[in-house]
DOROGU-592436 format. One record per residue (C-alpha): x negated, y, z negated. Coordinates in pm, 1 decimal. Layout:
<tiza east="X" north="Y" up="Z"/>
...
REM end
This chain:
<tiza east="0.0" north="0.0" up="0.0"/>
<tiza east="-119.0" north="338.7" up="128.6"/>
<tiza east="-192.0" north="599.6" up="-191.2"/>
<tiza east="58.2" north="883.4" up="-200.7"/>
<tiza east="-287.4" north="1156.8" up="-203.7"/>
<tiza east="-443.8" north="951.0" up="146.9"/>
<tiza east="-58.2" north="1070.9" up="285.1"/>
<tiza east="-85.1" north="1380.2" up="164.7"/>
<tiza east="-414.6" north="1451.6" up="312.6"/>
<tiza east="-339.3" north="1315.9" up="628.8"/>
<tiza east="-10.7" north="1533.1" up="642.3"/>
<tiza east="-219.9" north="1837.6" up="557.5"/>
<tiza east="-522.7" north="1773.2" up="803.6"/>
<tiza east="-267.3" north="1704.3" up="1097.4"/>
<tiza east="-41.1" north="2052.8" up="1010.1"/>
<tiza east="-372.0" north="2227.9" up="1036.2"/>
<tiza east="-448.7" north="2073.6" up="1345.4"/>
<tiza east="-111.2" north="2123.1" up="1518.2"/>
<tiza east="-113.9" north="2473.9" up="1597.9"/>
<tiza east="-405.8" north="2426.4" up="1808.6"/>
<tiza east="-309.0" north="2063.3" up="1949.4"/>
<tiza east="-8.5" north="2246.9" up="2087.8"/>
<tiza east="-214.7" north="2501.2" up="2304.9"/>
<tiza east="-512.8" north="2260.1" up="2391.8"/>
<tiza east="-343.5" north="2159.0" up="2708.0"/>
<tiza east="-326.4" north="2503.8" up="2843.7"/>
<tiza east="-687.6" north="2580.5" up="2765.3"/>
<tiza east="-984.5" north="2588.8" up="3085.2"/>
<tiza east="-1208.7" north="2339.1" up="2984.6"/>
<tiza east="-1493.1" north="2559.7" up="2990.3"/>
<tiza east="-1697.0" north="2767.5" up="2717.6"/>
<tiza east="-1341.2" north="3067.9" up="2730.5"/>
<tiza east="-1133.7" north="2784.2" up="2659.2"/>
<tiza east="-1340.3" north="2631.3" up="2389.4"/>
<tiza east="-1346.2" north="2944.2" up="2235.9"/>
<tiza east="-988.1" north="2994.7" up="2216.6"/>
<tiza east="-974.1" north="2682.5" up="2062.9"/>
<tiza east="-1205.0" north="2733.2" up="1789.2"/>
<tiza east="-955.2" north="3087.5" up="1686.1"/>
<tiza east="-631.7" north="2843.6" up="1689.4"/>
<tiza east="-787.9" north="2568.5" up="1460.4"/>
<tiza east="-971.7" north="2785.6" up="1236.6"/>
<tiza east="-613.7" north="3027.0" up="1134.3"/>
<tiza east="-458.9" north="2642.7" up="1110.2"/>
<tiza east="-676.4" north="2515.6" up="844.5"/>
<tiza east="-659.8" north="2849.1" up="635.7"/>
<tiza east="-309.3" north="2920.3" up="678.9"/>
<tiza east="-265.5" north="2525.8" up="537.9"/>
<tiza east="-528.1" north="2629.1" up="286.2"/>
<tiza east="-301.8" north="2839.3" up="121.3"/>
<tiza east="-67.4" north="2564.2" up="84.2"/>
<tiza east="-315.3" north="2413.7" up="-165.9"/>
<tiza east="-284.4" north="2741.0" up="-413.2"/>
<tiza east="61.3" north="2639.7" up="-524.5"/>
<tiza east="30.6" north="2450.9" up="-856.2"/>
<tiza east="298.8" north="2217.3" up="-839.0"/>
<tiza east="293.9" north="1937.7" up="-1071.7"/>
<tiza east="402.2" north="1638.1" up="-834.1"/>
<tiza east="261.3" north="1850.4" up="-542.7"/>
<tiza east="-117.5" north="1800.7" up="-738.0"/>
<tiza east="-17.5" north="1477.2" up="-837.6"/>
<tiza east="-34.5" north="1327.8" up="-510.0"/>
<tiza east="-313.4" north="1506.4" up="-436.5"/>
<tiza east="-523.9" north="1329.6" up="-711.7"/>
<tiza east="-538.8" north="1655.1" up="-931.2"/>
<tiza east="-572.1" north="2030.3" up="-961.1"/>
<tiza east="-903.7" north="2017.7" up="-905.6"/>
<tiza east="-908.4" north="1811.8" up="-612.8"/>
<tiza east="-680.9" north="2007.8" up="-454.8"/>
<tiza east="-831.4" north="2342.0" up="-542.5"/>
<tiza east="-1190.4" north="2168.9" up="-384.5"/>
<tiza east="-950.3" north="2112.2" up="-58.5"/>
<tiza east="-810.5" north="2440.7" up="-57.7"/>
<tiza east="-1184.5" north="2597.1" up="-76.0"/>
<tiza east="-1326.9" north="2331.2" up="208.1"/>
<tiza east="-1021.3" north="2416.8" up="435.0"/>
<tiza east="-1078.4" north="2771.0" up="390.0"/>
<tiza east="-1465.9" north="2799.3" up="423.5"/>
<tiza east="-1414.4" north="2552.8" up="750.9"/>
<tiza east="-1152.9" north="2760.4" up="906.6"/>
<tiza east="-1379.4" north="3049.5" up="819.9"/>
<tiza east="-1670.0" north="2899.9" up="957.5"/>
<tiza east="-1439.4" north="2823.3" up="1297.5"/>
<tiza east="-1339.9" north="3171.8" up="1342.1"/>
<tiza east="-1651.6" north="3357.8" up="1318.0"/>
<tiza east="-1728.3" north="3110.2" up="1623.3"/>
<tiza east="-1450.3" north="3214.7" up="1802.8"/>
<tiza east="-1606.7" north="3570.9" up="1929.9"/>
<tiza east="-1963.4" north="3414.2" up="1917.2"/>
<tiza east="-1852.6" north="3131.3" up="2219.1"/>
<tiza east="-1605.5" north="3369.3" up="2439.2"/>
<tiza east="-1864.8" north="3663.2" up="2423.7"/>
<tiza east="-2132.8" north="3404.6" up="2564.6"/>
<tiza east="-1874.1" north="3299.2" up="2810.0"/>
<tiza east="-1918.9" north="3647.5" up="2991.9"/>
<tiza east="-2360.6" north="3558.3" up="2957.8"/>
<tiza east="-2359.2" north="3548.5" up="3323.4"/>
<tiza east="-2197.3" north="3843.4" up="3389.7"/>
<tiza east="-2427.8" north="4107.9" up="3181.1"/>
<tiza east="-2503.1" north="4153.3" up="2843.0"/>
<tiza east="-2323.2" north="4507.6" up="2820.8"/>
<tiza east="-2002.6" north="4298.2" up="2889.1"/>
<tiza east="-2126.5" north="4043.2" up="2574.6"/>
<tiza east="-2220.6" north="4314.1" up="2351.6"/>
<tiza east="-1899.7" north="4544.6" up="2429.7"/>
<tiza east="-1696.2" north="4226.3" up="2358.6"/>
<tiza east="-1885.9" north="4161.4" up="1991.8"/>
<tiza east="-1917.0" north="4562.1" up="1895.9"/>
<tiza east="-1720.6" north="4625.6" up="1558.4"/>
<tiza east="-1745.2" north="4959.4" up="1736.2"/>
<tiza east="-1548.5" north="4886.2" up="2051.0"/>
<tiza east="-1200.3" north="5082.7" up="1960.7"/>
<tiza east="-987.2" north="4796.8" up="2172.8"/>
<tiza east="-691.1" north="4754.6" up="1912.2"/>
<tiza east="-755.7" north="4354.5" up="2016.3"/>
<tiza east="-1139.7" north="4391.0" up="1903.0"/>
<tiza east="-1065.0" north="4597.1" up="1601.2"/>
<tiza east="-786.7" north="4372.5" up="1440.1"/>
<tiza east="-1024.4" north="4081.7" up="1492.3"/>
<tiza east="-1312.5" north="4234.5" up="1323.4"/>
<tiza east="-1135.4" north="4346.8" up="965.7"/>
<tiza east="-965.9" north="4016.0" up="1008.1"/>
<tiza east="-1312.2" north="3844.9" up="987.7"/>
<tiza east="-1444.7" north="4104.0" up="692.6"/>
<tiza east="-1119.2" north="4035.5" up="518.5"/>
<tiza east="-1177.4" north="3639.2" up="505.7"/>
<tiza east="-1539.7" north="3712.4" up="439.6"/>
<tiza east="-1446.7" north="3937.0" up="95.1"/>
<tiza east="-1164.7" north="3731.0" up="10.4"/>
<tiza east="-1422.2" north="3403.7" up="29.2"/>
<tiza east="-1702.4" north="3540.4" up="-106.2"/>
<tiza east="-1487.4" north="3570.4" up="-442.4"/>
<tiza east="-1436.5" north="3215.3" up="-504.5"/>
<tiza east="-1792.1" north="3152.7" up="-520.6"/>
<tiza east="-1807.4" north="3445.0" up="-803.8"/>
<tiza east="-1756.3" north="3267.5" up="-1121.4"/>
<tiza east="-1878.2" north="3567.8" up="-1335.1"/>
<tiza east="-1639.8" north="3833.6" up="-1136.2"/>
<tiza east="-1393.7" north="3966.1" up="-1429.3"/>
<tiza east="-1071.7" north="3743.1" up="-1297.0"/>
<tiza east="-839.4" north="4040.2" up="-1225.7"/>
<tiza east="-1127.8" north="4164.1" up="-972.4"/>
<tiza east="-1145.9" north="3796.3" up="-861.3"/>
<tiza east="-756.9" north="3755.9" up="-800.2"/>
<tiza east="-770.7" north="4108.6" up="-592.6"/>
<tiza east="-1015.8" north="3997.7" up="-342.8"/>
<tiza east="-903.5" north="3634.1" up="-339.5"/>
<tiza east="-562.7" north="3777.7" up="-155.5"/>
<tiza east="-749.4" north="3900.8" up="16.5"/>
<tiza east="-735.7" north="3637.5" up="234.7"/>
<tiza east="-362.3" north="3654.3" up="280.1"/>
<tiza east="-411.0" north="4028.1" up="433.8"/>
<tiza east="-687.9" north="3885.0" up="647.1"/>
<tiza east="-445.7" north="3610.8" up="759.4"/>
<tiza east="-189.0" north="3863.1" up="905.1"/>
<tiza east="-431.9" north="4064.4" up="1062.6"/>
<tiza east="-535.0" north="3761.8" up="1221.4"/>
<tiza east="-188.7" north="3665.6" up="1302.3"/>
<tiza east="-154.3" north="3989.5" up="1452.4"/>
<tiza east="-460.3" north="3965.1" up="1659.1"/>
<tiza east="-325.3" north="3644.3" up="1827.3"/>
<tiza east="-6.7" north="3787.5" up="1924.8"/>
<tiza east="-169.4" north="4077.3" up="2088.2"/>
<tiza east="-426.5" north="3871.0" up="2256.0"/>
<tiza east="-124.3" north="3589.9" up="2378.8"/>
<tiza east="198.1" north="3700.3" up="2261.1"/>
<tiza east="456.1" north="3514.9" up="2085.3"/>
<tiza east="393.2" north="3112.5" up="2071.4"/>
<tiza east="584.9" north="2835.1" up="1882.7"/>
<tiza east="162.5" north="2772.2" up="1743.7"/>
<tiza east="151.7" north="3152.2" up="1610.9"/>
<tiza east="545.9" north="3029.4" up="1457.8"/>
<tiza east="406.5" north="2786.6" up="1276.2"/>
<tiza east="106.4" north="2975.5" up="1127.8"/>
<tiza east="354.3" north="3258.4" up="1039.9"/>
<tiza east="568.0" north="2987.8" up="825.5"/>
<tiza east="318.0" north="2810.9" up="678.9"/>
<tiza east="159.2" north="3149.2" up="520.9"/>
<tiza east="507.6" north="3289.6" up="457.9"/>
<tiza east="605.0" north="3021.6" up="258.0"/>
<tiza east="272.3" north="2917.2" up="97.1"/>
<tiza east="259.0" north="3313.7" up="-28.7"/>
<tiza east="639.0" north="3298.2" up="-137.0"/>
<tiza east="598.6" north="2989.9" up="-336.6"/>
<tiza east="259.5" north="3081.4" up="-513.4"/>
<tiza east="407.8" north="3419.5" up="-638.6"/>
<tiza east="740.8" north="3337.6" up="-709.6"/>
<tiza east="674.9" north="3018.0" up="-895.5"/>
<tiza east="316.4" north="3039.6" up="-996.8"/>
<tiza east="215.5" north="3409.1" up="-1078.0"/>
<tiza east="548.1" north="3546.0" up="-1211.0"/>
<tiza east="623.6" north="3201.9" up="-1360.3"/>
<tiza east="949.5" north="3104.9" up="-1214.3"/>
<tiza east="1065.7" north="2804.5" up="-1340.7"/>
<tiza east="816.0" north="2794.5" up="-1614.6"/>
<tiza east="889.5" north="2661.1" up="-1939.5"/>
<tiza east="940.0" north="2937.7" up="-2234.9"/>
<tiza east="802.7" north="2896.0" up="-2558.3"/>
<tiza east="700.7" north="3057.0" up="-2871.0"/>
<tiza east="417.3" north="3066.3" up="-3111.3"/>
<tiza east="489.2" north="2934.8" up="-3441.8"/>
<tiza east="162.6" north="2935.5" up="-3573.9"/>
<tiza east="-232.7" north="3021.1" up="-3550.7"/>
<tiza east="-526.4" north="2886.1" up="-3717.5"/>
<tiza east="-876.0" north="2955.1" up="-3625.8"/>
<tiza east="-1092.1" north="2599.4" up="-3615.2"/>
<tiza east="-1426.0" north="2854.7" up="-3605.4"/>
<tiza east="-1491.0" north="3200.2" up="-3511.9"/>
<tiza east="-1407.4" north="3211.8" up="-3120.0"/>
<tiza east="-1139.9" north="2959.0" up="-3148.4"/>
<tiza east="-821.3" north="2951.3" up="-3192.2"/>
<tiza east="-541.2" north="2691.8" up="-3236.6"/>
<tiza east="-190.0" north="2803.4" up="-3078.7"/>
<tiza east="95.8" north="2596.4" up="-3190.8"/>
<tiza east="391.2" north="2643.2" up="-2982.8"/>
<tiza east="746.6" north="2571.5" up="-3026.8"/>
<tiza east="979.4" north="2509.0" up="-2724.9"/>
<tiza east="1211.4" north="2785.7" up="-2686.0"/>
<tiza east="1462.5" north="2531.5" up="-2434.4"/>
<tiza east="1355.8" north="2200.7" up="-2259.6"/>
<tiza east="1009.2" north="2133.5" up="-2383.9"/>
<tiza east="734.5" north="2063.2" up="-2109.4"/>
<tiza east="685.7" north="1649.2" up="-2054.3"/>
<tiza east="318.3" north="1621.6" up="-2066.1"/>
<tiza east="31.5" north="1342.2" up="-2183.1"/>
<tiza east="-226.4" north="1380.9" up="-2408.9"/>
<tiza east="-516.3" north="1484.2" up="-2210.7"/>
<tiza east="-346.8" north="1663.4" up="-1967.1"/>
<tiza east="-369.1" north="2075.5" up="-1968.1"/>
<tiza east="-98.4" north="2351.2" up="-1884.8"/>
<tiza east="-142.4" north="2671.3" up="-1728.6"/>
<tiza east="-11.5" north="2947.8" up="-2004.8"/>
<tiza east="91.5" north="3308.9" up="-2011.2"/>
<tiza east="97.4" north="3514.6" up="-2376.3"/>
<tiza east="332.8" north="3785.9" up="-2310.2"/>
<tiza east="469.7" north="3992.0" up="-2622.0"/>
<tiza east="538.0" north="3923.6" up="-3024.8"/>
<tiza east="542.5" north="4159.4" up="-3292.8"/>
<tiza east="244.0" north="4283.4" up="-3315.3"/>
<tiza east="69.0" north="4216.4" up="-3003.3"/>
<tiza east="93.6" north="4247.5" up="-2639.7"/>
<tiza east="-65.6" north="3970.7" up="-2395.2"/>
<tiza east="-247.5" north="3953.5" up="-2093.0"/>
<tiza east="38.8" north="3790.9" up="-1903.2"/>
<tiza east="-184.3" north="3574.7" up="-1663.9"/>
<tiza east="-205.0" north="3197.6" up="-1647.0"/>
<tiza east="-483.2" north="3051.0" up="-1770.7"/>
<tiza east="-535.9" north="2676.2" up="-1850.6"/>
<tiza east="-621.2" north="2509.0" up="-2151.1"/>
<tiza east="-621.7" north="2160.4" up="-2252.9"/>
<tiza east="-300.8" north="2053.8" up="-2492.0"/>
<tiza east="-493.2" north="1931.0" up="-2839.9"/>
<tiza east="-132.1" north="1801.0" up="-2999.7"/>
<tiza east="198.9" north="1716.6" up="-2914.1"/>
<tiza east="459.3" north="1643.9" up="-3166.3"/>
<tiza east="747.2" north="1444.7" up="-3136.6"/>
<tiza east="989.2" north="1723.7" up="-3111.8"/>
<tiza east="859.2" north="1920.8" up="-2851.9"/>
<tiza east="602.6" north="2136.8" up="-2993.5"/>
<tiza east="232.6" north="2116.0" up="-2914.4"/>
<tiza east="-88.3" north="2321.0" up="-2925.9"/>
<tiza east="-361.9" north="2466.1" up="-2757.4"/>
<tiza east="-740.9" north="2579.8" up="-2845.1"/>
<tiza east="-852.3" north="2857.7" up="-2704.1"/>
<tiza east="-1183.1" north="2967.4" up="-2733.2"/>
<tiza east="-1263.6" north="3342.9" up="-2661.1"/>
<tiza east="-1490.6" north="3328.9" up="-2333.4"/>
<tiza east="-1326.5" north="3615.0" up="-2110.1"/>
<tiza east="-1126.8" north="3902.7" up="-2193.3"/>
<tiza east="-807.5" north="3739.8" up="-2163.5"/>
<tiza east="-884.6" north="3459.7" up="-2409.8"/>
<tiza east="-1065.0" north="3687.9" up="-2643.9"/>
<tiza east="-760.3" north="3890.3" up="-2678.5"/>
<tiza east="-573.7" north="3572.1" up="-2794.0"/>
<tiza east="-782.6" north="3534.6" up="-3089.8"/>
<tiza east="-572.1" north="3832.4" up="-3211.9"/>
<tiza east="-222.7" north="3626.2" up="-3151.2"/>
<tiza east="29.4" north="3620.3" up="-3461.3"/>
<tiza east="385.9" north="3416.1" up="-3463.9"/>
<tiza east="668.1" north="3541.9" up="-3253.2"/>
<tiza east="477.8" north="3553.8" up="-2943.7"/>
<tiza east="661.1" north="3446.8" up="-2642.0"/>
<tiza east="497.2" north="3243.2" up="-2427.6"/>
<tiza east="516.4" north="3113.6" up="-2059.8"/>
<tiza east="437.7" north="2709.2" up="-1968.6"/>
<tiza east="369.6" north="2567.0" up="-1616.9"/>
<tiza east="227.6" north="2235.5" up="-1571.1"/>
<tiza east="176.5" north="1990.1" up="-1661.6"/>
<tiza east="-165.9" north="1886.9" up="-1472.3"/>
<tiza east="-474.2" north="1639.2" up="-1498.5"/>
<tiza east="-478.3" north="1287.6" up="-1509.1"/>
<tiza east="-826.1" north="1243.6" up="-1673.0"/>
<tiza east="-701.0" north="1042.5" up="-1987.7"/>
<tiza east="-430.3" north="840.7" up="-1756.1"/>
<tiza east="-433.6" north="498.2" up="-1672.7"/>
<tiza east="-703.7" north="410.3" up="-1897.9"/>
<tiza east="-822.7" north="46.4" up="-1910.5"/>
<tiza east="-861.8" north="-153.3" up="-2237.9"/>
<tiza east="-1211.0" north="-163.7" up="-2267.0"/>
<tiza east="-1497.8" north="12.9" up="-2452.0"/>
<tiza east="-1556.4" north="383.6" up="-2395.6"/>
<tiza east="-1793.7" north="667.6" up="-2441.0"/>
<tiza east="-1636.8" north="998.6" up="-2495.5"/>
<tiza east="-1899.9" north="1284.4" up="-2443.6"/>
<tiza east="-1746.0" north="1615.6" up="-2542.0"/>
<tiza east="-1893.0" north="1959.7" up="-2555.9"/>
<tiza east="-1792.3" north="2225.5" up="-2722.6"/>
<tiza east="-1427.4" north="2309.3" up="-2652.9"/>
<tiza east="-1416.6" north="2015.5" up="-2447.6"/>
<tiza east="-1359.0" north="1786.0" up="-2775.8"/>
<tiza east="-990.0" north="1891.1" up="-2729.0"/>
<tiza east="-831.2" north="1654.7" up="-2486.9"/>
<tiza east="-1028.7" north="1369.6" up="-2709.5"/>
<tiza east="-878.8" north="1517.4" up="-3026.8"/>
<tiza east="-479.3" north="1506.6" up="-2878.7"/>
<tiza east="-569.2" north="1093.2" up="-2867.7"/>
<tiza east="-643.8" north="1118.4" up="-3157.2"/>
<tiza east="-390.9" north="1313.1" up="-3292.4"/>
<tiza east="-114.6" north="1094.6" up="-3119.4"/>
<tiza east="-271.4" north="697.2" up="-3105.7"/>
<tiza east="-531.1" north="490.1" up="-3271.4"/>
<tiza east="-777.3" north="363.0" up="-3089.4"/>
<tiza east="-764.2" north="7.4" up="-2929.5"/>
<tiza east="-1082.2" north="-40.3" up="-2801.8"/>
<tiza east="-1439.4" north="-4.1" up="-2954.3"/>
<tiza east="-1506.3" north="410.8" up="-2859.5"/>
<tiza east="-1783.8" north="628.0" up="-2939.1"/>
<tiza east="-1734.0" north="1019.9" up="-2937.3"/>
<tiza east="-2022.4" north="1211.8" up="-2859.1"/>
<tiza east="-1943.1" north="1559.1" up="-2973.6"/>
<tiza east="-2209.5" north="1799.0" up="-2855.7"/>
<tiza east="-2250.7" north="2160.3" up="-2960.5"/>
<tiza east="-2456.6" north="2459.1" up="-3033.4"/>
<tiza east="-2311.8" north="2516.1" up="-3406.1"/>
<tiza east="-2535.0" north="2438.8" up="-3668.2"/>
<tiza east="-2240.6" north="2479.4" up="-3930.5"/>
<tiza east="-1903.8" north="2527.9" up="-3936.5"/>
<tiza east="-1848.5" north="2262.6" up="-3640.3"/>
<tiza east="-1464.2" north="2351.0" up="-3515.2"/>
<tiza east="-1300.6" north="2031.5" up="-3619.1"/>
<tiza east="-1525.9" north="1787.1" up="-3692.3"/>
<tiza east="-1447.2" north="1736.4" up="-4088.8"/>
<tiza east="-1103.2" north="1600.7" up="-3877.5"/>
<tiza east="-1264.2" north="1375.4" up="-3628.5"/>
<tiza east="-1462.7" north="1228.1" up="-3902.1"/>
<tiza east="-1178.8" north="1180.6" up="-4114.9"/>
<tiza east="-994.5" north="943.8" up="-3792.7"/>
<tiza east="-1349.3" north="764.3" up="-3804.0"/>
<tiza east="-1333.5" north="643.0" up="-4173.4"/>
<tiza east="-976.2" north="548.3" up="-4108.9"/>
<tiza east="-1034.8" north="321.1" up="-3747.7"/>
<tiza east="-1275.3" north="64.3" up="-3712.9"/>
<tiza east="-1331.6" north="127.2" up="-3407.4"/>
<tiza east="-1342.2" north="435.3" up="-3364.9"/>
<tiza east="-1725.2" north="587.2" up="-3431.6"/>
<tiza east="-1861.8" north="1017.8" up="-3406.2"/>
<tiza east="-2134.8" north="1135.0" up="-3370.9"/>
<tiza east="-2226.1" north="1492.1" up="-3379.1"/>
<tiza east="-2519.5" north="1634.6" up="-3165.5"/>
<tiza east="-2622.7" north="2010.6" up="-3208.2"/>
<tiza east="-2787.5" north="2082.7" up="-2904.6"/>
<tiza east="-2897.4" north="2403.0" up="-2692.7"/>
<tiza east="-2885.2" north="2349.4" up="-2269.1"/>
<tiza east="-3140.2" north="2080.1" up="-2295.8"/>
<tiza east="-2940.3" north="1767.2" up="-2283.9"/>
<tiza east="-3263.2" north="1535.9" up="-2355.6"/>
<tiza east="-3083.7" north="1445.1" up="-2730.3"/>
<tiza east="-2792.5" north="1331.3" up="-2569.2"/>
<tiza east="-2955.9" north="1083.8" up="-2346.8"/>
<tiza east="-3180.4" north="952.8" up="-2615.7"/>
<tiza east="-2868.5" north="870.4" up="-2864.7"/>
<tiza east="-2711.0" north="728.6" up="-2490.8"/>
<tiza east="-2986.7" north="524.8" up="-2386.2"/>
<tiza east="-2983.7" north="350.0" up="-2740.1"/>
<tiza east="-2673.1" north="197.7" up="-2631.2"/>
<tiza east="-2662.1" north="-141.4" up="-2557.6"/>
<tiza east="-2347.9" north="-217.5" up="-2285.6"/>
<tiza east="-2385.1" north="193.6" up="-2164.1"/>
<tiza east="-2322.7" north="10.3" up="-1835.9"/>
<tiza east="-2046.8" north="-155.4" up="-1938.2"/>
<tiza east="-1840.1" north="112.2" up="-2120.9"/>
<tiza east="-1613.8" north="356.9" up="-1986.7"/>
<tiza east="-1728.5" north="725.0" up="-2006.2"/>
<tiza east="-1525.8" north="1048.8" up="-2020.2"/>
<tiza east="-1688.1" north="1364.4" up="-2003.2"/>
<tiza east="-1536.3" north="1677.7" up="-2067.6"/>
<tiza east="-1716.2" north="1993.4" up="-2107.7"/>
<tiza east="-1946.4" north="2293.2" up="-1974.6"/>
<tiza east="-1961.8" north="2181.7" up="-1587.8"/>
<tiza east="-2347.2" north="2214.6" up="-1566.6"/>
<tiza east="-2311.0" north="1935.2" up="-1879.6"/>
<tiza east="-2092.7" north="1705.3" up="-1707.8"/>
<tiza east="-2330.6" north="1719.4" up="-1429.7"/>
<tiza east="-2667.3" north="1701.9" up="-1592.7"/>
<tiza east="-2468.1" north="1374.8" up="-1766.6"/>
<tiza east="-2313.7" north="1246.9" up="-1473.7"/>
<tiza east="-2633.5" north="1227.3" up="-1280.4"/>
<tiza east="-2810.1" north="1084.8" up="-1577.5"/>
<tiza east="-2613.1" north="777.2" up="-1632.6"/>
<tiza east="-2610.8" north="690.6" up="-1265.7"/>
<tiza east="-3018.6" north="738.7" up="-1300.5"/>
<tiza east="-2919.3" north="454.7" up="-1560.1"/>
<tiza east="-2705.8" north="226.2" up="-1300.0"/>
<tiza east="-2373.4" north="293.6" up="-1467.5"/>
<tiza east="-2149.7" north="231.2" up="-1183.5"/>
<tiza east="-1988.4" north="544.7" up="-1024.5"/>
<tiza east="-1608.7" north="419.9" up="-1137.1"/>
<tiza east="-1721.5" north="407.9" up="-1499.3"/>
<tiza east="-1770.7" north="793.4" up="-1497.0"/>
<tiza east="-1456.4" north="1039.9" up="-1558.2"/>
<tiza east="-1405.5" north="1356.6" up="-1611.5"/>
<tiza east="-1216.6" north="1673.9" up="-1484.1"/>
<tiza east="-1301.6" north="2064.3" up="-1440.0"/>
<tiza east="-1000.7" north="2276.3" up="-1491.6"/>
<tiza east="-1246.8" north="2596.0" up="-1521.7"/>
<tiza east="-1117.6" north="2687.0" up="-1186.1"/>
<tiza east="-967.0" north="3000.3" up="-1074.6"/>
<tiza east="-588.1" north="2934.6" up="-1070.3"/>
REM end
């Protein structure tokens, strides 16, 4: 049986695809044509691109994750990219033989032909709007502006292709896709149709830059698994006024009744704002998302947590005993005052099999892959990382350096920009 994400992708690849598929028999088969070719499929995959910003939970689901998705939606886009800035490159050459006044006048950003102009802010507008997502330390308001960027770049675009060949059932399609890809994302995503409303009830504050949100459900609470994350909006309370953006963070409880909560720790100004948060707060859910904890297998495990990245670990913990002989590896830069590890140790004196370890380490991972080597079936166990993603990295490479089979390894970024 075929997996619902190897549909998925094969839907999305051929949409991309279509637009130019349904031109290619009109095209000369010559370097022109080749070059009108390269425009068509390079609009297709971005304008399906933005498909892959809407977070839909069964929409990421059969996509294999957020993150997948998101890694999709950046390929697609840097592709198309890539395609169009071809697309002037190849029909300027096709005019080589003529003179190289006629090539130059064709690439000029100063040529003031409407047709050459559109084309060119197009191309600077998909440039800017990339050139953000490989920004992790832009501020994320910054980031979001030149991100949509890539929307205004897409109309341009579209415009540029309707002056250049007028209306086509291809430019139709391009049109809808981005029309409704755009609708979607801000109706449901960034104002939060549809999202599910809740309240704080309470804070606590596990160590100096976190803080523990637990929230109450306000209607129908938000079905979710432990180890899965939401994306969540603090609007007003009281005595405090949110950000109002979405922002994920892993779920660290859910009780039976509906109510669960989240750690935040104070990295940007959004989250550091939160440390601030009082009861009464109204809050925003969407989600829910991730499926690193899912579908494990009853056998031993490794969990290798660092830093705020112990949270996804702690909800198991929170909600099941453990079944299977499972080592946590919590790693982290505190020397005192460890944010919840009097608690983790507390579940280890109370399950057999359940063993923690905590590692205070700088950005030299060498301790943690002494304390791993020392273990005996490393290539037998099941490891789940979650953490920093140059940690998950350094680790992941590591214990493949060690032959633990590629399968054996999970873990999952949601540090994205959503």
């Amino acid at each position: 049986m075929i997996k619902a994400s190897v549909v998925t992708k094969i839907v999305i690849i051929a949409t991309a695809l279509l637009p130019a598929l349904m031109v290619i028999s009109s095209l000369p088969l010559n370097l022109y044509g080749f070059g009108i070719l390269s425009g068509w499929l390079g609009m297709g995959l971005i304008s399906v691109s933005l498909l892959l910003m809407i977070r839909e939970p069964v929409w990421t689901a059969w996509f294999g994750g957020l993150q997948r998705m998101y890694q999709w939606h950046h390929n697609m886009s840097v592709a198309g990219y890539g395609l169009l800035l071809t697309h002037p490159l190849i029909l300027a050459s096709s005019y080589y033989e003529v003179d190289l006044d006629t090539v130059w006048e064709y690439l000029s950003p100063f040529n003031p032909d409407i047709l050459n102009r559109m084309g060119w802010i197009g191309l600077i507008g998909f440039m800017l709007g990339l050139a953000a997502s490989f920004s992790l330390r832009l501020p994320y308001s910054w980031w979001r502006r030149l991100h949509m960027l890539l929307v205004v770049a897409m109309l341009i675009g579209l415009g540029h292709i309707w002056i250049a060949s007028g209306f086509s059932v291809s430019l139709t399609i391009i049109l809808l896709i981005t029309v409704v890809a755009m609708s979607w994302r801000l109706v449901r995503n960034d104002y939060g149709a549809g999202s599910f409303p809740y309240e704080v009830s309470t804070v606590s504050h596990p160590s100096e830059r976190i803080t523990e949100v637990m929230l109450r459900p306000l209607a129908k609470p938000i079905s979710i698994a432990q180890g899965q994350f939401v994306n969540a909006a603090f609007f007003e309370g009281p005595l405090f006024q949110g950000c109002g953006e979405f922002h994920p963070y892993t779920v660290s409880k859910i009780a039976e009744d509906g109510s669960l909560s989240l750690s935040v720790k104070a990295l940007g100004d959004c989250t550091k704002h939160i440390q601030a948060l009082g009861p009464g707060v109204a809050v925003r859910l969407q989600g829910p998302y991730g499926i690193f904890l899912l579908g494990r297998p009853s056998s031993p495990a490794v969990w290798i947590a660092g830093g705020i990245g112990v949270t996804p670990f702690l909800a198991m913990l929170r909600s099941h005993l453990v079944t299977q002989k499972t080592d946590l590896v919590y790693v982290h830069r505190e020397p005192e005052q460890v944010p919840y590890e009097e608690e983790l140790r507390a579940y280890a004196t109370d399950q057999a099999l359940f063993h923690v370890h905590s590692l205070a380490m700088e950005k030299d991972p060498t301790p943690l892959f002494t304390w791993l080597a020392n273990i005996d079936d490393l290539n037998e166990r099941q490891i789940y990382l979650c953490g920093p993603p140059l940690l998950v990295e350094k680790v992941t490479d590591w214990l493949q350096e060690q032959g633990v089979p590629e399968q054996q390894i999970h873990f999952e970024q949601f540090d994205f920009r959503p």
